[in-house]
ZAPA-949830 format. One record per residue (C-alpha): residue in three letters; x negated, y, z negated. Coordinates in pm, whole numbers, plus 50000, padded with zeros to 5 digits. Each point is the difference from the previous one (the first is absolute). Example, Ala and Ser with C-alpha at 12.3 -4.5 7.8 and 13.67 -1.06 7.14 Angstrom:
# ZAPA-949830
<pt><code>ALA</code><x>48770</x><y>49550</y><z>49220</z></pt>
<pt><code>SER</code><x>49863</x><y>50344</y><z>50066</z></pt>
# end
This chain:
# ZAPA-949830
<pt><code>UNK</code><x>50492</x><y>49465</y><z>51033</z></pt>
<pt><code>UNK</code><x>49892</x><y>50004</y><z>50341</z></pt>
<pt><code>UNK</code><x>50008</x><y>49635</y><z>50138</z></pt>
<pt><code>UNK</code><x>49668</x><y>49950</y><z>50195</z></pt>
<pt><code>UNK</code><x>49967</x><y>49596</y><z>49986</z></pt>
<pt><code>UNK</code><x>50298</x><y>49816</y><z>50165</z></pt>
<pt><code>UNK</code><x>49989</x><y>49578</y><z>49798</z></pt>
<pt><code>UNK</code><x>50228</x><y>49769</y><z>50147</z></pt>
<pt><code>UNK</code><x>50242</x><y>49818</y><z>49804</z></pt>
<pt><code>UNK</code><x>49838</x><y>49671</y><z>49966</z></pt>
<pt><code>UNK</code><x>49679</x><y>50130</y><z>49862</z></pt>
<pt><code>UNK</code><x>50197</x><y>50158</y><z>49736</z></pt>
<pt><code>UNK</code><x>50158</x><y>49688</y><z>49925</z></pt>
<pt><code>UNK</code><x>49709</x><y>49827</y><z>49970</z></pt>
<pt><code>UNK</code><x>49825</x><y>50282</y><z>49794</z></pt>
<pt><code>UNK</code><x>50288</x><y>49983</y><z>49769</z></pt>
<pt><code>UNK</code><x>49902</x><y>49617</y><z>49953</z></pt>
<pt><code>UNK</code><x>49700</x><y>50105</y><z>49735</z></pt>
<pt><code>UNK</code><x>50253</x><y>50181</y><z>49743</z></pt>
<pt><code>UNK</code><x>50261</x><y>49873</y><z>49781</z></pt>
<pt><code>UNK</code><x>50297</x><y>50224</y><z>50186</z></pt>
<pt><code>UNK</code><x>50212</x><y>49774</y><z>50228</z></pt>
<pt><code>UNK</code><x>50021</x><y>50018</y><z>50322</z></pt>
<pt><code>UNK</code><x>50037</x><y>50256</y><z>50264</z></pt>
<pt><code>UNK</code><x>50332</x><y>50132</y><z>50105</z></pt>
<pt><code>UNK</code><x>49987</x><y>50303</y><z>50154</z></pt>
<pt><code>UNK</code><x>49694</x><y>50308</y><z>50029</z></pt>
<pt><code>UNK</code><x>49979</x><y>50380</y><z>50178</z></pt>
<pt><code>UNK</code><x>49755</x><y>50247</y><z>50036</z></pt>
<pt><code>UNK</code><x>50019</x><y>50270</y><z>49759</z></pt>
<pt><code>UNK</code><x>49954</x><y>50377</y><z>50247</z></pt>
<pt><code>UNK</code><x>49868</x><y>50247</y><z>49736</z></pt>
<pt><code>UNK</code><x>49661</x><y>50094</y><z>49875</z></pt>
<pt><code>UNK</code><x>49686</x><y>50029</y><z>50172</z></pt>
<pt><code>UNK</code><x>49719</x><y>49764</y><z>49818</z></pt>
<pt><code>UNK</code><x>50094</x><y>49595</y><z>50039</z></pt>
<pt><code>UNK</code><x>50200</x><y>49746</y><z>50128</z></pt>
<pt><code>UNK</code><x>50333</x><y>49919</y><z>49794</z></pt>
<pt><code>UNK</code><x>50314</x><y>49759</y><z>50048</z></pt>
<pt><code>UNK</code><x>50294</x><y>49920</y><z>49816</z></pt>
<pt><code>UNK</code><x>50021</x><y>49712</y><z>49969</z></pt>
<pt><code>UNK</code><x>50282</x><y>49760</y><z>49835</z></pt>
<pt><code>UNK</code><x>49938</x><y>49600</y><z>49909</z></pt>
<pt><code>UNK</code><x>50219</x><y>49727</y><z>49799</z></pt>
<pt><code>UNK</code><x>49892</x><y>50149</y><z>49709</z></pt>
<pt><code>UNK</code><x>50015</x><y>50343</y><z>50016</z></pt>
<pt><code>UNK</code><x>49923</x><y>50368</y><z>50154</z></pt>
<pt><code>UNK</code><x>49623</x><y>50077</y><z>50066</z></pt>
<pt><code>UNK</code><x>49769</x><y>50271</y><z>50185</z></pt>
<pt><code>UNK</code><x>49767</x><y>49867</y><z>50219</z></pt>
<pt><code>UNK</code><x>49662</x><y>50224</y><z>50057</z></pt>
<pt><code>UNK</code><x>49752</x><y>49934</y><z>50220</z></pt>
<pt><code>UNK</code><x>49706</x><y>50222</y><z>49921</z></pt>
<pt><code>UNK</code><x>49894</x><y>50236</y><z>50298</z></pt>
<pt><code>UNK</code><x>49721</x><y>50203</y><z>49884</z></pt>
<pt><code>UNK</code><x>49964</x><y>49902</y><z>49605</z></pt>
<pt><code>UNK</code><x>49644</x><y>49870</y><z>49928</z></pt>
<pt><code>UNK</code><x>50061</x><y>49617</y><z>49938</z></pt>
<pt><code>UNK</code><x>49783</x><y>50058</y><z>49682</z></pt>
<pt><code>UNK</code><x>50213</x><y>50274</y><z>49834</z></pt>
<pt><code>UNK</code><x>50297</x><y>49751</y><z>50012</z></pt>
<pt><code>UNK</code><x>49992</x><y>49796</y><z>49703</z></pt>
<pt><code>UNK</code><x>49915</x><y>50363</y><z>49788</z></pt>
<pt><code>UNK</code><x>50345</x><y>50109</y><z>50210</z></pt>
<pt><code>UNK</code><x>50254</x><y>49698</y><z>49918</z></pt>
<pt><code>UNK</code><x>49891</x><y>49909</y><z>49654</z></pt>
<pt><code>UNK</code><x>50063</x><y>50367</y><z>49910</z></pt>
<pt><code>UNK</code><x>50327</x><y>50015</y><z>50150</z></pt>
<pt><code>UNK</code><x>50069</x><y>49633</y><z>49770</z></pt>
<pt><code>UNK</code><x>49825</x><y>50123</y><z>49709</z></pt>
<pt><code>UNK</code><x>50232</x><y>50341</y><z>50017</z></pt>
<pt><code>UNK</code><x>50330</x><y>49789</y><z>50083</z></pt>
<pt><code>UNK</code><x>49899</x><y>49804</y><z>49678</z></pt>
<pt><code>UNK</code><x>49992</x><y>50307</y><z>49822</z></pt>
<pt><code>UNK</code><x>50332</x><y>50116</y><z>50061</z></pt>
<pt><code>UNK</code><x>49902</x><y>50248</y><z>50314</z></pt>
<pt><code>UNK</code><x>50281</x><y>49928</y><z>50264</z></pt>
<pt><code>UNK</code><x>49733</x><y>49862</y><z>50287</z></pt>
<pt><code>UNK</code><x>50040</x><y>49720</y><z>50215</z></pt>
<pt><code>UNK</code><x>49847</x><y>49750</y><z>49859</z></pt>
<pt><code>UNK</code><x>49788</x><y>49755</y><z>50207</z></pt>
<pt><code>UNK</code><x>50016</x><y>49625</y><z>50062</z></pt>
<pt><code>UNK</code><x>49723</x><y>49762</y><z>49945</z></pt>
<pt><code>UNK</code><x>49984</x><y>49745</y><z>50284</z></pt>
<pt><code>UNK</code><x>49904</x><y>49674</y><z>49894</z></pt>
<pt><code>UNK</code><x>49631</x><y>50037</y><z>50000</z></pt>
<pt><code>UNK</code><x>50049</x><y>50241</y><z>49710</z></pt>
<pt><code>UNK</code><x>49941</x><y>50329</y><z>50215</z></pt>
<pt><code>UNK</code><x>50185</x><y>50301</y><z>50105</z></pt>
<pt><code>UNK</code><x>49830</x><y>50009</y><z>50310</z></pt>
<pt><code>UNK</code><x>50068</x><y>49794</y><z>50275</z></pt>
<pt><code>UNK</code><x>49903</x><y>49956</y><z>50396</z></pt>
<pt><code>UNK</code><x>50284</x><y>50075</y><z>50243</z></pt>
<pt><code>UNK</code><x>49930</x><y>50063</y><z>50397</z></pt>
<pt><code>UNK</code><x>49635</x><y>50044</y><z>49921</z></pt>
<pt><code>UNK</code><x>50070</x><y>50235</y><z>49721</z></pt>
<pt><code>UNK</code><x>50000</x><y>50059</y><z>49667</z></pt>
<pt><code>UNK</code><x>50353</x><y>49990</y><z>49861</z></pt>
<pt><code>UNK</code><x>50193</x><y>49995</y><z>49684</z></pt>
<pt><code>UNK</code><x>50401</x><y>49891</y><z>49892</z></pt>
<pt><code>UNK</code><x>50140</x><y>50260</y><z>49744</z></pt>
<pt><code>UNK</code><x>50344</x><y>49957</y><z>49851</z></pt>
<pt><code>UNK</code><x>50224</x><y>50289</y><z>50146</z></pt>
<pt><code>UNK</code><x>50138</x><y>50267</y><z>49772</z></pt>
<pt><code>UNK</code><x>50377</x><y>50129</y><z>50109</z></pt>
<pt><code>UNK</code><x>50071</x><y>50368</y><z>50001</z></pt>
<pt><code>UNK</code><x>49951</x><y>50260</y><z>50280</z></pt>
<pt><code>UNK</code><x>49795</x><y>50303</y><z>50020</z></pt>
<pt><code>UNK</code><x>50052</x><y>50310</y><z>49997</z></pt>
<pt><code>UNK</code><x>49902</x><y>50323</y><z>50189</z></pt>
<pt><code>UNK</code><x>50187</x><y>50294</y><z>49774</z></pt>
<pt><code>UNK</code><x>49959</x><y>49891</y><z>49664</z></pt>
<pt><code>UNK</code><x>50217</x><y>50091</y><z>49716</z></pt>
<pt><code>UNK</code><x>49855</x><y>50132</y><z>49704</z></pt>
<pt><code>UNK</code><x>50074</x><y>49719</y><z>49826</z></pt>
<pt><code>UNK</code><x>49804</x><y>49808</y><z>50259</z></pt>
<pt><code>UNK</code><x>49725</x><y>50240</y><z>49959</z></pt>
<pt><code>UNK</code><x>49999</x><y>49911</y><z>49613</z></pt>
<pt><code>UNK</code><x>50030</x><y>49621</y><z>50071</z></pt>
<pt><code>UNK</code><x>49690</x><y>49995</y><z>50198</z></pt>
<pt><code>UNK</code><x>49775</x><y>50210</y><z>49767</z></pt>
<pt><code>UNK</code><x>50113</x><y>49809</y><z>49732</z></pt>
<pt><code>UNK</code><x>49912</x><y>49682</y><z>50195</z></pt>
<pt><code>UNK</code><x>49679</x><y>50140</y><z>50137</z></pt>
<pt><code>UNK</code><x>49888</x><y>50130</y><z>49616</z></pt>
<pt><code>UNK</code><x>50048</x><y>49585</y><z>49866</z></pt>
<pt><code>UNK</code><x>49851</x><y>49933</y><z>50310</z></pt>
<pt><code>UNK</code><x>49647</x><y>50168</y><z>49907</z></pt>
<pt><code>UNK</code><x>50073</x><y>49885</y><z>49648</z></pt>
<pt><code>UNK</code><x>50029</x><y>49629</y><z>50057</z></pt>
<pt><code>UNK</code><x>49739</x><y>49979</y><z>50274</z></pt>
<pt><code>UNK</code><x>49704</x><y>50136</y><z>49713</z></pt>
<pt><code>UNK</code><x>50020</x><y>49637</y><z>49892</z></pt>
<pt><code>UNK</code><x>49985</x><y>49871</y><z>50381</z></pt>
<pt><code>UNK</code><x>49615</x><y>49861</y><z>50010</z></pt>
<pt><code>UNK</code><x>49966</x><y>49777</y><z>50277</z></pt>
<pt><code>UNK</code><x>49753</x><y>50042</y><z>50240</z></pt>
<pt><code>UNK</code><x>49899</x><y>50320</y><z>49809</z></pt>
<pt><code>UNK</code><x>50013</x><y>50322</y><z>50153</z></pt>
<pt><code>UNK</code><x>50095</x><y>50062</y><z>50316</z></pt>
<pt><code>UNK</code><x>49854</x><y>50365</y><z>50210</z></pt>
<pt><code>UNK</code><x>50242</x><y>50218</y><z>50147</z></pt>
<pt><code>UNK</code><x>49917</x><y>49925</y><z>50344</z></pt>
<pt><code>UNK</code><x>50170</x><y>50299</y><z>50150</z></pt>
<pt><code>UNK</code><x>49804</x><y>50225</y><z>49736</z></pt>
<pt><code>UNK</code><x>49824</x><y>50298</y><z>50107</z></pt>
<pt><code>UNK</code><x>49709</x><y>49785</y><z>50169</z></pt>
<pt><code>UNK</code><x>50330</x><y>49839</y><z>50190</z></pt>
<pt><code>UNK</code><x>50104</x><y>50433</y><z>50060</z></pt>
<pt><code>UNK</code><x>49671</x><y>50114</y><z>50144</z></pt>
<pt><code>UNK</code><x>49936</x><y>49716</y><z>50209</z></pt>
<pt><code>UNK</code><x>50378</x><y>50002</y><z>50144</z></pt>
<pt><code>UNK</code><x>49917</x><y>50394</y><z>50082</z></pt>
<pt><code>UNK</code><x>49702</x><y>49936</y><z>50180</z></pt>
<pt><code>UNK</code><x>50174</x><y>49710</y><z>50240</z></pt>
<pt><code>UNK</code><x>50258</x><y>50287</y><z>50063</z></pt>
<pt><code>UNK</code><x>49765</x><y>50287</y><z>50116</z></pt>
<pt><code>UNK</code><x>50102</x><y>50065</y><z>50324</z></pt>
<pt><code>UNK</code><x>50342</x><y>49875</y><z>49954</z></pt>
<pt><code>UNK</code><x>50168</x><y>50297</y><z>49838</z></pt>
<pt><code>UNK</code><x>50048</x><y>50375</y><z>50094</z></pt>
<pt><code>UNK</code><x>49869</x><y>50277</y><z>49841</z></pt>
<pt><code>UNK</code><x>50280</x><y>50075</y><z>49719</z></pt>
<pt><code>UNK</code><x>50001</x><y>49621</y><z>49947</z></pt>
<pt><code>UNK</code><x>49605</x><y>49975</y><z>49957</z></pt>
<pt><code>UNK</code><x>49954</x><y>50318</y><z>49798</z></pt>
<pt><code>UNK</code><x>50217</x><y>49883</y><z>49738</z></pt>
<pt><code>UNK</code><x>49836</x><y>49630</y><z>49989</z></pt>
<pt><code>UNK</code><x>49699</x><y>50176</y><z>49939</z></pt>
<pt><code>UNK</code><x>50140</x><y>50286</y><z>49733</z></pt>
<pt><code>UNK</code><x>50167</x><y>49705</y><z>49825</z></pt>
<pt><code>UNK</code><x>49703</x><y>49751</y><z>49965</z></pt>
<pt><code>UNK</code><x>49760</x><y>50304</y><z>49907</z></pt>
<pt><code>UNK</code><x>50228</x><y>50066</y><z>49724</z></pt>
<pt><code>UNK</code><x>50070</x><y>49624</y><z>49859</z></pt>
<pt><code>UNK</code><x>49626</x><y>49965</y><z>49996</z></pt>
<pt><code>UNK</code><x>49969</x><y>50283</y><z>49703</z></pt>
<pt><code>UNK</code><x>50224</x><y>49766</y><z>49813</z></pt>
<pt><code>UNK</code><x>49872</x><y>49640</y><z>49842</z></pt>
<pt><code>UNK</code><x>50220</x><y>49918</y><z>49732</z></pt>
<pt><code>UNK</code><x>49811</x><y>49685</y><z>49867</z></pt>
<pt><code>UNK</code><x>50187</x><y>50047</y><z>49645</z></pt>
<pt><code>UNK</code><x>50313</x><y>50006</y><z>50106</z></pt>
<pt><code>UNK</code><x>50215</x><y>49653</y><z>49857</z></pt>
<pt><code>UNK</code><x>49977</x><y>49706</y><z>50269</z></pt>
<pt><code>UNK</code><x>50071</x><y>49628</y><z>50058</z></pt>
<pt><code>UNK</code><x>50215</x><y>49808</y><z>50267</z></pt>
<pt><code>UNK</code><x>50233</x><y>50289</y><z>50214</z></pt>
<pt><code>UNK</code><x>50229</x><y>49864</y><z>50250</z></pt>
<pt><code>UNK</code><x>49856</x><y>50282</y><z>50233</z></pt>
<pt><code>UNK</code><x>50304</x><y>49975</y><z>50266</z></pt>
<pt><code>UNK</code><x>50328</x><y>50027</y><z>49791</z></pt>
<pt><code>UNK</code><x>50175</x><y>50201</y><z>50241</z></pt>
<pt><code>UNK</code><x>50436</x><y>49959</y><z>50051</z></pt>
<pt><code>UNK</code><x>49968</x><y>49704</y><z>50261</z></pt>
<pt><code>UNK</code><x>49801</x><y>49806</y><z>49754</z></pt>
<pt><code>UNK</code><x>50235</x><y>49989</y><z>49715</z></pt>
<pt><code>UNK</code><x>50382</x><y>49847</y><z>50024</z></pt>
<pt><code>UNK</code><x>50289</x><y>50148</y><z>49791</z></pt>
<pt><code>UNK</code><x>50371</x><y>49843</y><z>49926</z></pt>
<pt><code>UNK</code><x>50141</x><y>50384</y><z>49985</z></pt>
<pt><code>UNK</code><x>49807</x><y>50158</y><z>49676</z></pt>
<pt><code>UNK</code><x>49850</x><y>49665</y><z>49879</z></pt>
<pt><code>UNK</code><x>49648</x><y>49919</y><z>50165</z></pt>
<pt><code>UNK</code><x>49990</x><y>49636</y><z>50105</z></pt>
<pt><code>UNK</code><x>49581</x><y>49964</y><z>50143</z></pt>
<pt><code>UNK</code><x>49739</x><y>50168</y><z>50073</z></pt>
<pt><code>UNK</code><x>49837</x><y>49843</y><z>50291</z></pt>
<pt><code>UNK</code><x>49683</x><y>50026</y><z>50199</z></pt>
<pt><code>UNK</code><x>49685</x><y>50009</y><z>49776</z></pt>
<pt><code>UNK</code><x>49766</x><y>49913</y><z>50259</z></pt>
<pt><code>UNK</code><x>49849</x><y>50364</y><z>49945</z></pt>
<pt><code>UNK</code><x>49942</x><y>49919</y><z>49636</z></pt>
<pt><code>UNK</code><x>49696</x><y>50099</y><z>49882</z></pt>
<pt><code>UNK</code><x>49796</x><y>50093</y><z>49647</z></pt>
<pt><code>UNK</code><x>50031</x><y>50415</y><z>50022</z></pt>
<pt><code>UNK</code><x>50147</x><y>50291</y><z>49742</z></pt>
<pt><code>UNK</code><x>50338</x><y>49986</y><z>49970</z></pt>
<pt><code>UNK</code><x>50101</x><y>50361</y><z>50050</z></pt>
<pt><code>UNK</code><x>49955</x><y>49945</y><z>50408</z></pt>
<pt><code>UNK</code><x>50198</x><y>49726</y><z>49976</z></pt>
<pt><code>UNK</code><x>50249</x><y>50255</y><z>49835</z></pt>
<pt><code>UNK</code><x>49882</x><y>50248</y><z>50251</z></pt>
<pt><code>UNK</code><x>50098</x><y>49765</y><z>50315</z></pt>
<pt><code>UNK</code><x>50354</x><y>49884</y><z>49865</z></pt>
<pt><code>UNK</code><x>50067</x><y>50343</y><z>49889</z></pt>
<pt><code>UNK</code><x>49905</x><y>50130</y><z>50347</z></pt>
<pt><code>UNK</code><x>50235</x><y>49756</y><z>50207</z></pt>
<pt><code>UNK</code><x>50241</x><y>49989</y><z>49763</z></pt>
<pt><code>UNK</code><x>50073</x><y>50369</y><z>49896</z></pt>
<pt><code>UNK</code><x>49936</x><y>50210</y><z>50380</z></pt>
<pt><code>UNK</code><x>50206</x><y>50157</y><z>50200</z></pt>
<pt><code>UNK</code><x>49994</x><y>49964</y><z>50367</z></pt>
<pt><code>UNK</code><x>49763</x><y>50339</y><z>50035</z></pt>
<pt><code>UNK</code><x>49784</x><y>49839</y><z>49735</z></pt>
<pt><code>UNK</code><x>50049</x><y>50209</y><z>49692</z></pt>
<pt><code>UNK</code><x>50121</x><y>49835</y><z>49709</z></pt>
<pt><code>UNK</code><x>50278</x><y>49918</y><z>49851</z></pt>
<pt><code>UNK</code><x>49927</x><y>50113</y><z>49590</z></pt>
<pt><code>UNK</code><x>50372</x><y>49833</y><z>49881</z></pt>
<pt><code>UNK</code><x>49892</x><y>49673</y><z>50188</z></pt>
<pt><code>UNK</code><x>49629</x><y>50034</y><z>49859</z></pt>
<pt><code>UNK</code><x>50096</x><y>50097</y><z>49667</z></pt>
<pt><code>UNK</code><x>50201</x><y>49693</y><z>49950</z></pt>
<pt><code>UNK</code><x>49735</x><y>49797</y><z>50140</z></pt>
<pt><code>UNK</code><x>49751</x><y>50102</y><z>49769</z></pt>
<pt><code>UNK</code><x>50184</x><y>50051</y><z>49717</z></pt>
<pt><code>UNK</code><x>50094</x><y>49628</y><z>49996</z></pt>
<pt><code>UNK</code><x>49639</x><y>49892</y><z>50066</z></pt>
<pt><code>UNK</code><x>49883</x><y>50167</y><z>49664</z></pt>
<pt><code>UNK</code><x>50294</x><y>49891</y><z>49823</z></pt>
<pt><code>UNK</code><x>49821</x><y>49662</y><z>50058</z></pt>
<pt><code>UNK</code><x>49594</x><y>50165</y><z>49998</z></pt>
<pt><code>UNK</code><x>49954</x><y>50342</y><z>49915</z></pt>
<pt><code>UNK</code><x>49726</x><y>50209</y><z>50176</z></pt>
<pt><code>UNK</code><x>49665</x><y>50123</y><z>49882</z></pt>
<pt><code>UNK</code><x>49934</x><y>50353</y><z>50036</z></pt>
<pt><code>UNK</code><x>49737</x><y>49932</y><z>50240</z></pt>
<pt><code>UNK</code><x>50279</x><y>49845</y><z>50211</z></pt>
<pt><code>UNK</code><x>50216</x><y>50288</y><z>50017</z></pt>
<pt><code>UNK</code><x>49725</x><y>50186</y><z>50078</z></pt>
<pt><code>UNK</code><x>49901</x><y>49771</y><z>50296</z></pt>
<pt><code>UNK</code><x>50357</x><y>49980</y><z>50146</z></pt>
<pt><code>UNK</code><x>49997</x><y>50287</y><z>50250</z></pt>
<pt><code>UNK</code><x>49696</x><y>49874</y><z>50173</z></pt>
<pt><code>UNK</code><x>50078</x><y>49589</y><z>49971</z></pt>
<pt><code>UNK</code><x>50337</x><y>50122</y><z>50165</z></pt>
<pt><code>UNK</code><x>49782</x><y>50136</y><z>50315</z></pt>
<pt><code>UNK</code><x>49808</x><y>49685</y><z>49987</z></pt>
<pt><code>UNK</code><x>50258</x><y>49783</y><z>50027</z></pt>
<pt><code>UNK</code><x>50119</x><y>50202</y><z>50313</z></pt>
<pt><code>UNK</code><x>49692</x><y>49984</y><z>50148</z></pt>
<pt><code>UNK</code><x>49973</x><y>49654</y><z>49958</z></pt>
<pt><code>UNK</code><x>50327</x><y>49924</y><z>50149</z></pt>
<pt><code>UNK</code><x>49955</x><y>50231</y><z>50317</z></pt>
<pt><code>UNK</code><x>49674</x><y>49895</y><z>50092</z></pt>
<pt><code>UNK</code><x>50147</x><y>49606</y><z>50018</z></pt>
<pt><code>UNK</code><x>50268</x><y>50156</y><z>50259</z></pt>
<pt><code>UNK</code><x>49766</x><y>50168</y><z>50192</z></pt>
<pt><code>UNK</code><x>49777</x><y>49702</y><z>50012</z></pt>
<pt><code>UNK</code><x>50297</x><y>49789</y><z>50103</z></pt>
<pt><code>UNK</code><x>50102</x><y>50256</y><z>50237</z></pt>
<pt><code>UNK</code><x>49698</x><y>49998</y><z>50187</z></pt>
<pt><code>UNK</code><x>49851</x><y>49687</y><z>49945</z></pt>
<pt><code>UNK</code><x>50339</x><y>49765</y><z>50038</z></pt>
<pt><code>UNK</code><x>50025</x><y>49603</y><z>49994</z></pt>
<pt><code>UNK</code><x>50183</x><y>49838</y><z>50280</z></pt>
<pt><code>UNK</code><x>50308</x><y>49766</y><z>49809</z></pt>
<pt><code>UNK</code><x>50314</x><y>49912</y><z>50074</z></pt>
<pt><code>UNK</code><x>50346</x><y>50258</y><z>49846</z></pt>
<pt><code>UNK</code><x>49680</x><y>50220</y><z>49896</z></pt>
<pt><code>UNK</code><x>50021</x><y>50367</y><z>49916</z></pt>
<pt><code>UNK</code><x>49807</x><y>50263</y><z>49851</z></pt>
<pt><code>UNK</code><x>50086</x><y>50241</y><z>49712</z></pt>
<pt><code>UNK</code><x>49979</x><y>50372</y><z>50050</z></pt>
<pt><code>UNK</code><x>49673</x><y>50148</y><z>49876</z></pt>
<pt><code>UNK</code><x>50167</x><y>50357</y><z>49999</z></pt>
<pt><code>UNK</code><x>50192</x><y>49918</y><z>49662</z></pt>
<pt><code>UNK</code><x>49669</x><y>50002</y><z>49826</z></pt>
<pt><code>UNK</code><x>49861</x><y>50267</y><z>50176</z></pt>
<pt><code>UNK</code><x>50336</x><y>50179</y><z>49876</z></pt>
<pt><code>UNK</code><x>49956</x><y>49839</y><z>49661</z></pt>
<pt><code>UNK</code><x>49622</x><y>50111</y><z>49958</z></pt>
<pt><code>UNK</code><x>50101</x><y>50387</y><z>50140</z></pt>
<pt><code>UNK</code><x>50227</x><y>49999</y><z>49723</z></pt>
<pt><code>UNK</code><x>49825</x><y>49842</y><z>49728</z></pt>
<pt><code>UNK</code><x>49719</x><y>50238</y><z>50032</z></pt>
<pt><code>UNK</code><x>50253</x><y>50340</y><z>50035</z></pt>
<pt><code>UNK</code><x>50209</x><y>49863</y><z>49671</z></pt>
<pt><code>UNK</code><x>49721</x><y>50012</y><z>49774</z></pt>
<pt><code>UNK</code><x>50060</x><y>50196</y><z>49719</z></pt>
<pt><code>UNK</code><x>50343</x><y>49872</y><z>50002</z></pt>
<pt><code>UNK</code><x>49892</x><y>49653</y><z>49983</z></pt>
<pt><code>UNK</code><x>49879</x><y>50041</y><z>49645</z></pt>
<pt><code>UNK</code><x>50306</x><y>50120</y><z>49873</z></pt>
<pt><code>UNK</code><x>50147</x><y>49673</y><z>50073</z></pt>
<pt><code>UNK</code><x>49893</x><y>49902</y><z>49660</z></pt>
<pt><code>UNK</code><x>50240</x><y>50254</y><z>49842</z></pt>
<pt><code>UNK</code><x>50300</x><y>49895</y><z>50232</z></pt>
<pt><code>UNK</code><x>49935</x><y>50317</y><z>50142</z></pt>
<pt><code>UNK</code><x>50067</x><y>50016</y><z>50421</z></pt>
# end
C-alpha cells in the first residue's frame, strides 16, 4: 500500500478518541499496494490498520466495511471493522474518509505451496457461499466491468505501441462475443491476489483488502486468484498450483457446466482487467509519498498466455496439465 497522505501523530490521537480502542502508542506507514492510504497502527488496547481512503467513492463504503463484518461474522478470516462511537465504520481523518480494522497476523506469500493454493480456494469457495446471504445495500456493479475495459482503452490510445494496441483491440473484440449473464453470481472479492491474504506457514490467517468487492459471477473471481496465484514469471500457468486451487474451491461449490465452459475466456478477462489497471497507472500516475507502480507487463504476459493455453485450460477439470 502505497502511502500517499502523511497524518501527524496528534490527529491520530485525537481520531482514535471516537472508538472504544485505547489510546495511541505507536503507528507507520504501510509501503505496498497501489489504491489507498494504510497505517499500522497500535493503541492500549490492541493492534489495528488504519486506512484512509484515496480514491474509494465515499458512498461505496458502508456496502465495503459491513461486508468485510458481515463475512468476519461468518467465519471468513477478514479483518473485521470497528464501529466508532457514532455507530459507523466510517470515519473523517485529515479530510478523508477513513476506517479502523482489527489487524490479522500472518505474512504473505509470493510462491505458494500447494497447500496454500488449496487454502485459498477453499477460503475463496465459502467466501462466495457466505456472501449469497450478504444483502446490504443490495447489489453492487462491477465497476471495472467491460464498460470500466473499453473506456480504460480509449484513455490509452496513443499511449501504447503497435504490438501493445493490436492485442488491446484483438482481446476486447473477442470478450465482446461473450456475455455470460447465466453464469452463478453474488458478492466476489474481485482482488484476492497473494499480497492480500496472510498465512502462518500452510494455515491462512486473513484475507484482506475488499475494497474491490463487488456483486459479479464468481468464476472471474476464480479466474483472477487463479491467475496471480498459479503463473509463472513468463505468464503461463502453473496446472499443479491451479489444480489445487480449484479443486479445493469445488470441494466447497462445485461448478456448472456452463462454468467450465466459460473458464478459458473469464481467465483472459481477468488478465485484461488486471493489465489495463497497470497501464492506466503507468501512464496516468498519482503523486504520493513511498509510491510505486506495479508492472503492467505481467498481465500482458498473463493474457499472451491465457489466450495460447486454451485447449489446455479445459482439461483442468480432469486434472489433466
Amino acid at each position: 500500500m502505497s502511502v500517499f497522505t502523511r497524518i501527524e501523530e496528534a490527529e491520530l490521537a485525537a481520531f482514535l478518541t471516537g472508538y472504544p480502542v485505547g489510546t495511541l502508542r505507536s503507528f507507520a506507514g504501510i509501503e505496498s499496494g497501489i489504491e489507498n492510504t494504510n497505517y499500522f497502527v497500535s493503541t492500549t488496547e490492541g493492534e489495528y490498520v488504519l486506512t484512509l481512503f484515496e480514491r474509494v467513492d465515499p458512498a461505496d463504503l458502508p456496502f465495503f466495511l459491513n461486508l468485510t463484518a458481515f463475512l468476519a461474522e461468518h467465519a471468513i478470516p477478514c479483518a473485521h471493522p470497528v464501529r466508532g462511537a457514532d455507530g459507523a465504520y466510517v470515519g473523517t481523518l485529515h479530510g478523508k474518509q477513513a476506517a479502523l480494522v482489527m489487524r490479522l497476523y500472518g505474512r504473505s506469500v509470493m510462491t505458494p505451496s500447494m497447500a496454500q493454493c488449496s487454502a485459498i480456494g477453499e477460503a475463496l469457495a465459502r467466501l462466495h457461499t457466505a456472501g449469497a446471504a450478504f444483502t446490504f445495500g443490495g447489489e453492487r456493479p462491477n465497476p471495472r466491468g467491460p464498460r470500466w475495459w473499453r473506456a480504460a482503452a480509449e484513455r490509452l490510445a496513443g499511449h501504447l505501441d503497435g504490438e501493445d494496441a493490436d492485442i488491446l483491440a484483438e482481446e476486447l473484440r473477442f470478450q465482446a462475443l461473450y456475455r455470460f449473464a447465466d453464469l452463478p453470481r453474488g458478492v466476489i472479492h474481485a482482488d484476492l491476489f497473494r499480497d492480500n491474504a496472510l498465512f502462518d506457514d500452510d494455515r491462512l490467517t486473513g484475507v484482506i483488502d475488499f475494497y474491490y468487492a463487488c456483486t459479479d459471477t464468481w468464476l472471474y473471481d476464480l479466474a483472477i486468484t487463479v491467475n496471480d496465484w498459479a503463473s509463472e514469471d513468463d505468464g503461463q500457468l502453473d496446472f499443479q498450483r491451479a489444480g489445487a486451487l480449484v479443486a479445493a474451491y469445488q470441494g466447497v461449490r462445485p461448478l456448472t457446466s456452463i462454468e467450465r465452459g466459460a473458464w478459458p475466456v473469464l481467465l483472459r478477462a481477468a488478465a485484461l482487467r488486471f493489465w489495463l489497471s497497470r497501464l492506466t497507472d503507468l501512464h496516468f500516475p498519482r503523486a504520493g509519498e513511498l509510491t510505486h507502480t506495479k508492472d503492467p507487463l505481467v498481465f500482458r504476459r498473463i493474457l499472451t498466455a491465457r489466450r495460447r493455453e486454451t485447449p489446455r485450460l479445459r482439461g483442468l477439470w480432469r486434472g489433466a496439465g
